[in-house]
C-alpha positions in Angstrom: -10.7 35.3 7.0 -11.3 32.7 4.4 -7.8 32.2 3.7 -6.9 31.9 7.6 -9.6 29.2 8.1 -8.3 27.5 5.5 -4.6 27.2 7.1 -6.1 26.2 10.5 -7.4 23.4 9.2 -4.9 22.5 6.8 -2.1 22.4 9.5 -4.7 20.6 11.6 -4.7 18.0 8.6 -0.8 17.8 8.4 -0.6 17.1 12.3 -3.3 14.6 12.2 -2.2 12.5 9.4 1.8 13.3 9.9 2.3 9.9 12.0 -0.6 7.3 11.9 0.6 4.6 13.2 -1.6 3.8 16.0 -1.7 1.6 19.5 -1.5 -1.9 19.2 0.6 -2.1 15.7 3.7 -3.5 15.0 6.8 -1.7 13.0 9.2 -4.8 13.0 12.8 -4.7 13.5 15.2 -2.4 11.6 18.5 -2.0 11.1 20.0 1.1 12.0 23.8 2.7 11.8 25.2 3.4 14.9 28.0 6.8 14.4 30.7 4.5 14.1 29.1 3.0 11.3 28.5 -0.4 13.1 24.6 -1.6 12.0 22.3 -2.2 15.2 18.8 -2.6 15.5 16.1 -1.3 17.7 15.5 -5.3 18.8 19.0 -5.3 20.0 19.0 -1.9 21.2 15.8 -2.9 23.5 17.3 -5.8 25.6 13.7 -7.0 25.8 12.6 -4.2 27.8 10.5 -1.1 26.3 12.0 1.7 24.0 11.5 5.0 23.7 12.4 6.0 19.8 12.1 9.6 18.7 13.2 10.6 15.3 14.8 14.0 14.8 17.4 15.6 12.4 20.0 18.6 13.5 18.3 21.2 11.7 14.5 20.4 13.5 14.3 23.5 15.6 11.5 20.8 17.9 13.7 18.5 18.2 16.9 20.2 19.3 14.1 21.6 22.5 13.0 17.9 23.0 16.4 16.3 23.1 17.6 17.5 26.9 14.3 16.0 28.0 15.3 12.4 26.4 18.9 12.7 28.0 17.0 13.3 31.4 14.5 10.3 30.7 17.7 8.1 29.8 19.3 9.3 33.0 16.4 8.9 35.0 14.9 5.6 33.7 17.0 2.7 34.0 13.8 0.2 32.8 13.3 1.9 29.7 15.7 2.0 26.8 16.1 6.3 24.9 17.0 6.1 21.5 17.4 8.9 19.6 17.0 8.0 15.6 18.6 10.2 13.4 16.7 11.0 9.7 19.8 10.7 7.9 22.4 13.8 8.8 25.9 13.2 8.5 27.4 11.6 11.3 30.2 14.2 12.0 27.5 17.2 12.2 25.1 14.6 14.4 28.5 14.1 16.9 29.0 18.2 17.1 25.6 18.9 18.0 25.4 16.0 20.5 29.0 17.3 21.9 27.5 20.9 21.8 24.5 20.3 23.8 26.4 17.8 26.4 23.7 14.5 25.2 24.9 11.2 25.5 21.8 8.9 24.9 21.8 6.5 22.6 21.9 7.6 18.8 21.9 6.1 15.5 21.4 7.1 12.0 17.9 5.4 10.0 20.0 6.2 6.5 17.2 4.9 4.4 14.1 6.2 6.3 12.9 2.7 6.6 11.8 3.5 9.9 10.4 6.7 9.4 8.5 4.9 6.8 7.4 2.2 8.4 5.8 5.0 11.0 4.4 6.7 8.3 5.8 9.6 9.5 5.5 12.9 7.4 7.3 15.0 9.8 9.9 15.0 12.7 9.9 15.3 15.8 8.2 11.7 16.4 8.3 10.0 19.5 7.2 6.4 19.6 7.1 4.1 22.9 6.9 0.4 21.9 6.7 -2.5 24.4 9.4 -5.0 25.0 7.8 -7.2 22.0 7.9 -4.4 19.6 4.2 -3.1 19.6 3.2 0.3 19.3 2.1 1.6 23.0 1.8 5.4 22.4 3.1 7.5 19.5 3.4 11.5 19.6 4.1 14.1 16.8 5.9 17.2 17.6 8.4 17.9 20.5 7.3 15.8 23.5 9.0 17.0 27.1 9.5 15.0 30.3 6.1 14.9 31.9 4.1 14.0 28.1 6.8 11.0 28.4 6.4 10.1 32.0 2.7 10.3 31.6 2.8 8.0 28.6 4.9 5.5 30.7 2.7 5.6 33.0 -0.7 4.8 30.9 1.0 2.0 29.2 3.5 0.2 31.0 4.4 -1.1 34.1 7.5 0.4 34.7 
């Protein structure tokens, strides 16, 4: 009993502290590698409008489940920018399983994990939505699907 306590609360722990970056702050602007090896950022990427990051590797059994629900959001959401943010797999396995599962949103590699840094981010999935200036609207650990996203979009932005 003790022992099961004890792993409720430390998971709780993990999930609680696993992103803290929080409304209202401010990442900055990063470089990222696009698959051809061409270095973007997520200021470019944005086109002044908001953004929708989520960071994710091929092996992240959440992530591969919250993937078709970007592409839809991409397809669906012409005032909002989806970029998927890849932790660092090799680009040739990241173009299989994108081939594989039929995704063609936006992706790009954060080689050094600057990013995931910067969101203090302990685990993936992470979905972050900023504003068009780069703030911090909404942040979400774990797989998000299409209505968590839609809702979010909702509470904190005009579009």
């Amino acid at each position: 009993m003790k022992r099961s306590k004890f792993f409720v609360v430390a998971v709780s722990l993990l999930f609680a502290t696993a992103c803290s970056t929080s409304s209202g702050s401010s990442v900055g602007d990063f470089e990222l590698r696009n698959l051809d090896g061409t270095v973007t950022s997520i200021g470019e990427m944005s086109q002044n409008q908001p953004i929708l990051v989520s960071l994710w590797a091929v092996w992240c059994q959440p992530c591969k489940r919250e993937l078709p629900a970007l592409e839809q959001i991409s397809q669906e959401r012409q005032d909002l920018e989806v970029l998927a943010v890849n932790i660092g797999d090799d680009p040739a396995k990241i173009e299989t399983f994108l081939h594989d599962n039929n995704l063609t949103l936006a992706v790009v590699i954060d080689d050094n994990g600057s990013l995931l840094e910067a969101l203090d981010a302990a685990t993936v999935p992470v979905t972050v939505l900023f504003d068009s200036d780069g703030t911090v609207l909404w942040s979400h650990v774990g797989a998000v699907d299409a209505d968590q996203v839609n809702e979010a979009l909702d509470t904190y932005t005009d579009l």
